[in-house]
VEXDREN-2710 file (C-alpha; in Angstrom, 1 decimal):
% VEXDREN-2710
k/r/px/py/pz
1/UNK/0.0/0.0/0.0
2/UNK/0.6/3.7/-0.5
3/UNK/1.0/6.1/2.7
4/UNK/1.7/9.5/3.0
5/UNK/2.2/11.3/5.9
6/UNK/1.0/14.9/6.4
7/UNK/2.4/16.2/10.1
8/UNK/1.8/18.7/12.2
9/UNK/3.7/20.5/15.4
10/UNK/6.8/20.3/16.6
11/UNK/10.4/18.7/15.8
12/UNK/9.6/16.2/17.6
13/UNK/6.6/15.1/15.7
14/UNK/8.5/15.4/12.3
15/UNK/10.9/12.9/13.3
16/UNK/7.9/10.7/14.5
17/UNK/6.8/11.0/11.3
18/UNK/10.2/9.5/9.7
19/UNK/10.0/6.8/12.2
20/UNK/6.5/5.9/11.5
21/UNK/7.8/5.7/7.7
22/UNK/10.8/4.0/7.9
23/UNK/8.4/1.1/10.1
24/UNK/6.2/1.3/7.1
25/UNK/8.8/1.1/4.5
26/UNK/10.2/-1.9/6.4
27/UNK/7.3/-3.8/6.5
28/UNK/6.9/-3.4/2.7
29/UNK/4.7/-0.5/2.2
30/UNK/5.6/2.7/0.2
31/UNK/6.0/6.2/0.7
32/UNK/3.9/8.5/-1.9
33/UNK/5.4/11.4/-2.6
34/UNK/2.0/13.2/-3.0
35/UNK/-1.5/12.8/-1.3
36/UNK/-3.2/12.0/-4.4
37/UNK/-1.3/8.6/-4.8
38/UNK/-1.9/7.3/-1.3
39/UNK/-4.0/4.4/-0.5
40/UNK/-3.4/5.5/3.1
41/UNK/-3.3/9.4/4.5
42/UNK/-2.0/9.5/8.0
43/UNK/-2.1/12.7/9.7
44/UNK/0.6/12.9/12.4
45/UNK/-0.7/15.4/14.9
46/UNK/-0.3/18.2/17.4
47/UNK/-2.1/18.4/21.1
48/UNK/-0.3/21.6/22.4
49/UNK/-3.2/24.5/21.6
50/UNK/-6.7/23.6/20.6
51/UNK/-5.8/25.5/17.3
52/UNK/-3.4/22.8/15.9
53/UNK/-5.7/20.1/16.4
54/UNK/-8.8/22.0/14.6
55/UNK/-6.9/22.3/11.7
56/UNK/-6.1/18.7/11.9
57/UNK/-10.2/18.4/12.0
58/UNK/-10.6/20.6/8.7
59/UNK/-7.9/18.9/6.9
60/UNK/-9.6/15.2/7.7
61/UNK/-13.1/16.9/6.6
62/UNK/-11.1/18.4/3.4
63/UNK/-9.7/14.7/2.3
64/UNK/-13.0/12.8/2.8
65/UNK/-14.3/13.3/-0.4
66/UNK/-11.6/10.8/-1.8
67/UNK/-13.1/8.0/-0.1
68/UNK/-16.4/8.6/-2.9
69/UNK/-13.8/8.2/-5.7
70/UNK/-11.3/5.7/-4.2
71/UNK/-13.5/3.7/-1.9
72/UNK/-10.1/1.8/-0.5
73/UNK/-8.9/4.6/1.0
74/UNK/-7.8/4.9/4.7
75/UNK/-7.4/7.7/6.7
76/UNK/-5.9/7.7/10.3
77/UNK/-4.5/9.9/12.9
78/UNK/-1.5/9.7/15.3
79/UNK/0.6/11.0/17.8
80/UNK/-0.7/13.7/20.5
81/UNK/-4.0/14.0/19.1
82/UNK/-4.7/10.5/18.7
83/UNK/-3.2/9.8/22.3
84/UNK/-5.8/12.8/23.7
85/UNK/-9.2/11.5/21.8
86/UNK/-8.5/8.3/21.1
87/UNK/-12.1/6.7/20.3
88/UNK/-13.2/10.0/20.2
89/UNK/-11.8/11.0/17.2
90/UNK/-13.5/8.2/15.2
91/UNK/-17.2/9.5/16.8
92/UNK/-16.4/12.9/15.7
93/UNK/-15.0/12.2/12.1
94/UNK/-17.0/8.5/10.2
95/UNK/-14.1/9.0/7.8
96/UNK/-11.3/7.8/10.4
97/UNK/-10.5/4.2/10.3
98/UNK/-7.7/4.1/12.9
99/UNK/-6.3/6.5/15.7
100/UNK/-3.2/5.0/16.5
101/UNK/-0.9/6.7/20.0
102/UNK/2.4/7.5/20.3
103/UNK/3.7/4.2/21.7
104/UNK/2.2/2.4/19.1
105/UNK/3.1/2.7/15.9
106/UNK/5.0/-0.6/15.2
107/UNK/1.5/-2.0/14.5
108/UNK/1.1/0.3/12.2
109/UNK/1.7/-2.0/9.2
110/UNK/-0.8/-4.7/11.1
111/UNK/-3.5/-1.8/11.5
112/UNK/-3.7/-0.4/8.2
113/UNK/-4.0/-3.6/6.5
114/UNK/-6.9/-5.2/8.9
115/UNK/-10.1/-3.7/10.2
116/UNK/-8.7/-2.1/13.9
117/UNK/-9.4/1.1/15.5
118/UNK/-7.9/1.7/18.1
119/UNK/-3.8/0.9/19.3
120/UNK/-3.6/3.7/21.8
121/UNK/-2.0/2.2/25.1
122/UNK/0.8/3.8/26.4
123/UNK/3.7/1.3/26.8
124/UNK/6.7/2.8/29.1
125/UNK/9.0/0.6/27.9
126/UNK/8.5/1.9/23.9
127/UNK/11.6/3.7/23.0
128/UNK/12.0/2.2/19.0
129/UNK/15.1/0.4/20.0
130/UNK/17.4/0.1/16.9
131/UNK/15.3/1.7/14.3
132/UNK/17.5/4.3/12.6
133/UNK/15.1/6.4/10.1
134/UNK/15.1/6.7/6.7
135/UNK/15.5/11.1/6.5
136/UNK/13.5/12.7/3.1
137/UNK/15.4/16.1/4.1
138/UNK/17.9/17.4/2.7
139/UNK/20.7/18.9/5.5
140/UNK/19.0/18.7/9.2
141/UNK/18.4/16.0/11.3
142/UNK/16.1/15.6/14.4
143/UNK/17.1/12.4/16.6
144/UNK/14.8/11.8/19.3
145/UNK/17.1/10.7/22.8
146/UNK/14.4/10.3/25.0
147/UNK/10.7/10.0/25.2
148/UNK/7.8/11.7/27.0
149/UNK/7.6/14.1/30.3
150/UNK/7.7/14.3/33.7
151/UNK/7.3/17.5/34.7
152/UNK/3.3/18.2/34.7
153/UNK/3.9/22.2/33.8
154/UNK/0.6/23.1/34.9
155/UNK/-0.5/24.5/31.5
156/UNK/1.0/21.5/29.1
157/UNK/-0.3/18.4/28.0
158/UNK/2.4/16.6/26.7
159/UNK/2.6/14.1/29.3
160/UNK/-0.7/13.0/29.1
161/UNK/0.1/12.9/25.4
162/UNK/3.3/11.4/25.2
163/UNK/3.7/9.4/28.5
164/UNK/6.4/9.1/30.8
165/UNK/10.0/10.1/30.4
166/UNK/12.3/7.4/28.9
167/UNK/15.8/7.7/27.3
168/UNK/17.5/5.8/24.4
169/UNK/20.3/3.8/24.6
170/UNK/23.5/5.7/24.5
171/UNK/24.2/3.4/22.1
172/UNK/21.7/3.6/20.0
173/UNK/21.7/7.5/20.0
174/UNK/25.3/6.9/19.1
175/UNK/24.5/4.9/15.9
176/UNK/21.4/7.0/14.8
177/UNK/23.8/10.2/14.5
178/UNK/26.8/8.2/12.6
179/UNK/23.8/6.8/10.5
180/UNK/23.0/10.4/9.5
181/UNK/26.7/12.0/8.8
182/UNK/27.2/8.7/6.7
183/UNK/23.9/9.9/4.7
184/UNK/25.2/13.5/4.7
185/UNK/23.6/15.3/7.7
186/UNK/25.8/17.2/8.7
187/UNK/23.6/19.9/11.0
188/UNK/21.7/17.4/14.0
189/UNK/19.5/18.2/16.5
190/UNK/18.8/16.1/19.4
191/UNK/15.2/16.1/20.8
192/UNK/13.3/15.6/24.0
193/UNK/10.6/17.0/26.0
194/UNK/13.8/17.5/28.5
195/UNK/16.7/16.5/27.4
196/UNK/18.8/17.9/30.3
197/UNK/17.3/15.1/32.0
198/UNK/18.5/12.5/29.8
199/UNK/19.7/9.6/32.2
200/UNK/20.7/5.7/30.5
201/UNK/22.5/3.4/32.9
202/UNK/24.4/6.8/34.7
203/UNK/24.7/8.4/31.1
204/UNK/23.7/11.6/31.7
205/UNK/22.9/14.5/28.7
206/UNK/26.7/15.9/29.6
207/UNK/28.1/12.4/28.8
208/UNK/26.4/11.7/25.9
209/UNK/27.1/15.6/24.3
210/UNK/31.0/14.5/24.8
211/UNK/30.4/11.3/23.2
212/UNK/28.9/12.5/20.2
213/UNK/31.3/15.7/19.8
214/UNK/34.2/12.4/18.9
215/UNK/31.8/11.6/15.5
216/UNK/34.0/12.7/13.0
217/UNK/31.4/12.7/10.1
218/UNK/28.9/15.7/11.4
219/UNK/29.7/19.2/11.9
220/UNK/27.0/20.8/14.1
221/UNK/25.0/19.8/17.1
222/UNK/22.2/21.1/18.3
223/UNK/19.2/20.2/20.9
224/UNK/15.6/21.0/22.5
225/UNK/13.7/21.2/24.6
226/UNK/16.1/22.2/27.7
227/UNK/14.4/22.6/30.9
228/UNK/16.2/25.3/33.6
229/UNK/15.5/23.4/36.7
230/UNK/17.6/20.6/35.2
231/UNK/20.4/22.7/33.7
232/UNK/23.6/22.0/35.5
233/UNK/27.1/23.6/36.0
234/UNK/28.3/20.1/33.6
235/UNK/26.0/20.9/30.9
236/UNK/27.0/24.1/30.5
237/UNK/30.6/23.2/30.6
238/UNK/30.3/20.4/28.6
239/UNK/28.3/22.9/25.9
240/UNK/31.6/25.3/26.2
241/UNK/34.4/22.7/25.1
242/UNK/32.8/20.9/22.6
243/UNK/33.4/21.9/19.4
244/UNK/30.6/20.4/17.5
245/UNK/27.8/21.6/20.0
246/UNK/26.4/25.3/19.0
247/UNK/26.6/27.8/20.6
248/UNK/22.8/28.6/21.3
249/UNK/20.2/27.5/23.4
250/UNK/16.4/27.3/23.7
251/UNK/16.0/28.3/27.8
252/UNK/11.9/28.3/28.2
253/UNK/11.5/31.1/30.9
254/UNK/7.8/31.0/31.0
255/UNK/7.2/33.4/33.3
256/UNK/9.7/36.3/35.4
257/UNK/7.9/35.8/38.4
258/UNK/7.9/33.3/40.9
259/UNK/4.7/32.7/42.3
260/UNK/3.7/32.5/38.5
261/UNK/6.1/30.0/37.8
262/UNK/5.6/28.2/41.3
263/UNK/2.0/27.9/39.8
264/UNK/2.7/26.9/36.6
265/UNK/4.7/23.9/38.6
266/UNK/7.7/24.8/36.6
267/UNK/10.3/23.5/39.6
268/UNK/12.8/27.1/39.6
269/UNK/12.4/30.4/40.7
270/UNK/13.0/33.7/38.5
271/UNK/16.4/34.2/40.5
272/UNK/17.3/30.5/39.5
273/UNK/16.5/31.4/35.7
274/UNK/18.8/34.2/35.7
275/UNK/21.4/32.7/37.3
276/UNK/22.0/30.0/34.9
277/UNK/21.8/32.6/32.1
278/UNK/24.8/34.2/34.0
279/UNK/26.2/31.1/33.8
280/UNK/25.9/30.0/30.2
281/UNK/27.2/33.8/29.4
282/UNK/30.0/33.3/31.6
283/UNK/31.5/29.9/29.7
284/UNK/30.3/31.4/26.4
285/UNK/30.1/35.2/25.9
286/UNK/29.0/35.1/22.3
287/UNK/26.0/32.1/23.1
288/UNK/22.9/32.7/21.6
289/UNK/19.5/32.4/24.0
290/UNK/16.0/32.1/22.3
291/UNK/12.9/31.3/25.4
292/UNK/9.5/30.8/25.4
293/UNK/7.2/32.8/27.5
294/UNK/3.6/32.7/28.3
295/UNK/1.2/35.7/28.8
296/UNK/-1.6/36.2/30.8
297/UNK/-1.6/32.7/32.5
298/UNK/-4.2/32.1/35.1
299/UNK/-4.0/34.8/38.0
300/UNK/-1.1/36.7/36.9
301/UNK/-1.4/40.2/38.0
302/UNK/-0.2/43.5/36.4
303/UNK/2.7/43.2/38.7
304/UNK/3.3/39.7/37.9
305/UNK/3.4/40.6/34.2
306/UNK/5.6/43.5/34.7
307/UNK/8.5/41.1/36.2
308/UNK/8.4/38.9/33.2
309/UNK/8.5/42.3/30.9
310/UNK/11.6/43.6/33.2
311/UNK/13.4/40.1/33.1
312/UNK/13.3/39.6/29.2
313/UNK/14.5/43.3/28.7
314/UNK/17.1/42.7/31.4
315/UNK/18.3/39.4/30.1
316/UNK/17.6/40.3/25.9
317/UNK/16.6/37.0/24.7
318/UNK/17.6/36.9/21.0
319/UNK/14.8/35.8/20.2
320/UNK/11.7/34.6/22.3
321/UNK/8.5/32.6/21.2
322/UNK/5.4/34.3/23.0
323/UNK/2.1/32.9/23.5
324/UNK/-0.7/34.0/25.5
325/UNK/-2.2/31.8/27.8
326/UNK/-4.4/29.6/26.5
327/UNK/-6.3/26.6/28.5
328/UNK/-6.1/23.3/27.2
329/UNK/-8.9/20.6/28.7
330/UNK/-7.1/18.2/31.0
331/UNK/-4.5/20.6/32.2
332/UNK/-4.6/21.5/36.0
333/UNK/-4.4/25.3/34.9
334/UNK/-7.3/24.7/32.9
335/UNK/-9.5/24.1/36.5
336/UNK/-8.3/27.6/38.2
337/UNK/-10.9/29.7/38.8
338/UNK/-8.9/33.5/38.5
339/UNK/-8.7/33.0/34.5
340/UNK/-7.4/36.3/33.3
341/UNK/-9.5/38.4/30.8
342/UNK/-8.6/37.2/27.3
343/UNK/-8.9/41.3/26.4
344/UNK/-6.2/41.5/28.7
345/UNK/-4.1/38.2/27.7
346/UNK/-3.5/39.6/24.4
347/UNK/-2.6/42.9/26.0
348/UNK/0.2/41.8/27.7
349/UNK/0.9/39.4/24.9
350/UNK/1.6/42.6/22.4
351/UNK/3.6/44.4/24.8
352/UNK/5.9/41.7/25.3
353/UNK/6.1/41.4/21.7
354/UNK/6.7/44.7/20.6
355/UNK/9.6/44.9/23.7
356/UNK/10.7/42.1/22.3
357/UNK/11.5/42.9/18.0
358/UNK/13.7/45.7/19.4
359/UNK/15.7/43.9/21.6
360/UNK/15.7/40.9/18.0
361/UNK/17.1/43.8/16.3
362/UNK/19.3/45.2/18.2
363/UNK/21.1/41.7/18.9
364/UNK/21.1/41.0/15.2
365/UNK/22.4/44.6/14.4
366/UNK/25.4/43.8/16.4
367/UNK/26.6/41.1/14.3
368/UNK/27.3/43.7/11.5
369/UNK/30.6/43.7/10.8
370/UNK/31.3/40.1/12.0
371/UNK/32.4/37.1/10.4
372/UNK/29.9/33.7/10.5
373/UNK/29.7/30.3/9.3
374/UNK/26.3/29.6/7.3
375/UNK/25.2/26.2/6.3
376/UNK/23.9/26.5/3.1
377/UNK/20.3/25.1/2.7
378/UNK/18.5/26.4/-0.1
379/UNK/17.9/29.3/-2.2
380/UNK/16.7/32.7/-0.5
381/UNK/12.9/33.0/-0.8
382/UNK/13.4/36.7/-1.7
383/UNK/15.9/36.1/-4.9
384/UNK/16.9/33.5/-7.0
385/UNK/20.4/34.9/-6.8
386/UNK/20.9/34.4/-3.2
387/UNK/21.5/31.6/-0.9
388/UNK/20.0/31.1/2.9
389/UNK/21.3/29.0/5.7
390/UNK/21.8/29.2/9.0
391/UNK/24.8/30.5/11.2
392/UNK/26.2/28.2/14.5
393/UNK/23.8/30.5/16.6
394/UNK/20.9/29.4/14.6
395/UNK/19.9/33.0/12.9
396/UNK/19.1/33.0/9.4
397/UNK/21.4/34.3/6.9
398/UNK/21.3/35.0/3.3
399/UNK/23.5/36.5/0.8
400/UNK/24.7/36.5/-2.5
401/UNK/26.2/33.3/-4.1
402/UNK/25.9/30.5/-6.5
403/UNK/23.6/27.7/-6.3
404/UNK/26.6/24.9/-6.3
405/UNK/27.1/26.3/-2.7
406/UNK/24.1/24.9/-1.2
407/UNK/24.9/21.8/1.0
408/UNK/28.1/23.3/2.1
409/UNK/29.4/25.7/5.2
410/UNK/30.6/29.0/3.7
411/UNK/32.1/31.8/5.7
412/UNK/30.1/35.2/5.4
413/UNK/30.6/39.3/6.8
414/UNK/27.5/40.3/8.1
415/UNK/26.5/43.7/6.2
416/UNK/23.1/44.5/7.5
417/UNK/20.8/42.9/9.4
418/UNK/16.7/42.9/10.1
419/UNK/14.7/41.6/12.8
420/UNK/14.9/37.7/12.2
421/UNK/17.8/37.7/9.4
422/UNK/21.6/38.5/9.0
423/UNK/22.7/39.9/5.4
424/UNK/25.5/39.7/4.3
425/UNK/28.5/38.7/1.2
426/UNK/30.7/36.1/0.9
427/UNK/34.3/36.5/2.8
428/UNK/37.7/35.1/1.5
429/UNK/40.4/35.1/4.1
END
């Protein structure tokens, strides 16, 4: 049979999906390359804002009309969604013939071939042991250390979606990446809900970052999610003398206030927060820092607000992710009573932004004048005649140059810069 795979959410859903495919692919099946070729469409999905998983909803509603002219077709749904709604789904959409969770997709290739629903239980000892997966892009590649969550923010479903934490084999992490740099990959990003919290037989995150800086056939790593409670003095150090690793970071502050964060169950105080930025500056000056940060969450007063406002000007993220607060049904935020205006939510939610493009620009500005490395990716969206990539820090950067360049790591002077992209021209020592 034909599958194809439409996904939605995060990084770690698109590697899902290359898992789910390379189980597919093993068992015989093939990937389409387009949606109008599939005997099977299965949309890998998103749980973390009601707005991901409508459009998951429309999508399904937009594709049932294939079943009138190809009355074999299946459609299913997996990953967070499916782990949420499970039967649900089915009772909401006729068209769905399987909802498959996240622990479950080795019986994918028994599912879609037989008349089951339902494979949604979770299974804490699921980690895809020693399947490497087959990559369909071109430069980056996600590999997943560890799976699910144990930290319960508040405000987050994920571990009701995605289970309980679990880490790979060191091991098997170790083959996945020297899997990759044989294909190519040279950029790789290693994912978890926590990976600071990584832990296989006394292999902690620290260990395995030195034991993948040794693989001689990559050139960049990266990782997310890293949570600040779980940051330590070794990670940071170990971040610092490894070549390989980047020097950048995604640090989720949530919140600049304490009692916020207390109730958001985030496990660190704002003083904590800051300190470990001190830290990660103080073993690497020139380190990068992109958060996330939540407005208007349940209770937060103007007070409370203005603390998060003061902290993100103090520390100048270079870039921060902003949300306002948005409940999500099963959440233990989603219960408290003092729910703050949404009038007010998207108040705060502006102000933080507009704060927060000056202080993008102004970082970016500063690296006019300076020399970067950019691995080449693709052709600029803008102009045909220029190339795009990203620098070790992780900003986007384009500039003039030929097209044979793409794939390779080019060293550019930064000549101008906008809010969320370096400019620049090629530099020859």
């Amino acid at each position: 049979m034909k599958f194809y795979i439409e996904t939605y959410g995060c990084q770690m859903n698109i590697s899902d999906s290359e898992l789910v495919a390379t189980i597919l692919s093993t068992a015989g099946h093939i990937q389409a390359d387009n949606i109008e070729d599939a005997d099977v469409i299965i949309f890998n999905t998103c749980s973390v804002r009601q707005h991901a998983e409508d459009r998951v909803m429309g999508r399904i509603a937009n594709e049932k009309s294939r079943k009138r002219t190809k009355t074999n077709l299946k459609i299913g749904v997996i990953g967070c969604m499916a782990q949420r709604l499970q039967d649900e789904l089915i009772d909401l959409q006729k068209e769905i013939d399987f909802v498959v969770g996240v622990d479950q997709y080795s019986e994918l290739p028994f599912i879609i071939e037989s008349d089951e629903h339902l494979a949604v239980d979770f299974n804490k000892e699921e980690i895809y042991n020693e399947i490497y997966p087959t990559r369909r892009g071109k430069f980056n590649a996600f590999v997943t250390i560890m799976r699910g969550c144990n930290n319960f923010c508040s405000y987050c479903i994920v571990p009701y979606t995605r289970g309980r934490e679990r880490s790979r084999p060191l091991s098997d992490v170790l083959e996945e990446v020297r899997i990759a740099g044989d294909n190519g990959y040279k950029d790789i990003t290693l994912l978890g809900q926590n990976v600071n919290s990584y832990d296989y037989d006394g292999v902690k995150f620290p260990d395995l970052l030195r034991e993948l800086n040794k693989i001689d056939n990559i050139k960049r790593l990266r990782f997310v999610t890293s949570h600040p409670k779980d940051l330590s003095d070794d990670l940071v150090i170990a971040m610092s003398e490894c070549d390989k690793v980047c020097k950048n970071i995604h640090f989720a502050m949530q919140s600049g206030n304490t009692e916020v964060l207390k109730r958001m169950n985030r496990g660190y105080t704002a003083e904590h927060f800051y300190g470990r930025i001190l830290k990660l500056r103080e073993y690497m000056p020139d380190i990068s820092i992109t958060t996330d940060v939540i407005a208007g969450f349940p209770g937060e007063s103007e007070e409370q607000f203005m603390d998060t406002y003061n902290l993100m000007k103090k520390i100048e993220f270079d870039y921060a992710f902003m949300y306002k607060y948005s409940p999500r049904r099963g959440t233990k935020a989603a219960e408290f009573t003092d729910q703050v205006d949404e009038a007010v939510r998207l108040s705060r939610l502006q102000r933080l932004i507009d704060m927060q493009r000056e202080v993008t620009l102004h970082k970016y500005q500063a690296m006019i004048g300076k020399i970067v490395e950019v691995y080449v990716e693709n052709v600029s969206k803008k102009s045909d005649d220029e190339l795009s990539g990203k620098t070790d820090q992780y900003k986007i950067c384009v500039f003039p140059g030929d097209k044979e360049l793409i794939g390779q790591f080019v060293k550019v002077k930064i000549t101008d810069a906008t809010a969320g992209t370096l400019i620049g021209v090629q530099y020859n020592e």
